[in-house]
N, C-alpha and C positions, 0 to 999 in steps of 0.2 A: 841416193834418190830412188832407185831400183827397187830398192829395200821397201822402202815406202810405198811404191805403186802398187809392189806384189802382196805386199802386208792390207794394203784396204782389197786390193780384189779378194783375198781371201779372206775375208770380214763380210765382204759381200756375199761372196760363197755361204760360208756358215752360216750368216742369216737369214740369209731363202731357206736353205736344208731346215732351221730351226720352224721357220715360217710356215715349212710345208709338213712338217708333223704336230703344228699346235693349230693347223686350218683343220686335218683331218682328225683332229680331235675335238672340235668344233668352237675354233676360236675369232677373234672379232673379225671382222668384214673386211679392215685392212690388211690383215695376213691372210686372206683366203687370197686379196688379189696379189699378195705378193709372192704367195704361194702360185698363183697360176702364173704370172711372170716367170719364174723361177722354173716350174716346170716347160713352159714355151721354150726358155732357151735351150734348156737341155736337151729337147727335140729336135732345136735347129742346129745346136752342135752334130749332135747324135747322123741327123741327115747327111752333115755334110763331111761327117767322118767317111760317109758310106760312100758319098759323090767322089771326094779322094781315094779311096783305096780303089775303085772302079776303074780311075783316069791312070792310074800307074800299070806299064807294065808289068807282064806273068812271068817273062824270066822264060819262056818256054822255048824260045828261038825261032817263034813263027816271025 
């Protein structure tokens, strides 16, 4: 069942990544917006990679 979840999210993946180089090639109006969806989340992963490594300590013994 695992198999399966991780098999469509990354089906999901793939087709944004697809979406977002046939938007900036100038393709229909539905992949531009699933192209900007696609890019959004990456940003809010992206963010919140940054908000975690911030929240963990340095290791430095203060």
């Amino acid at each position: 069942m695992i198999t399966l979840v991780l098999l469509g999210i990354l089906a999901l993946v793939v087709g944004g990544c697809v979406c977002v180089v046939w938007a900036e090639r100038g393709g229909p109006r539905w992949a531009r917006a699933v192209a900007a969806v696609t890019l959004g989340a990456g940003e809010l992963l992206r963010r919140s990679g940054k908000n975690r490594s911030q929240d963990q300590p340095t290791g430095d013994g203060d």
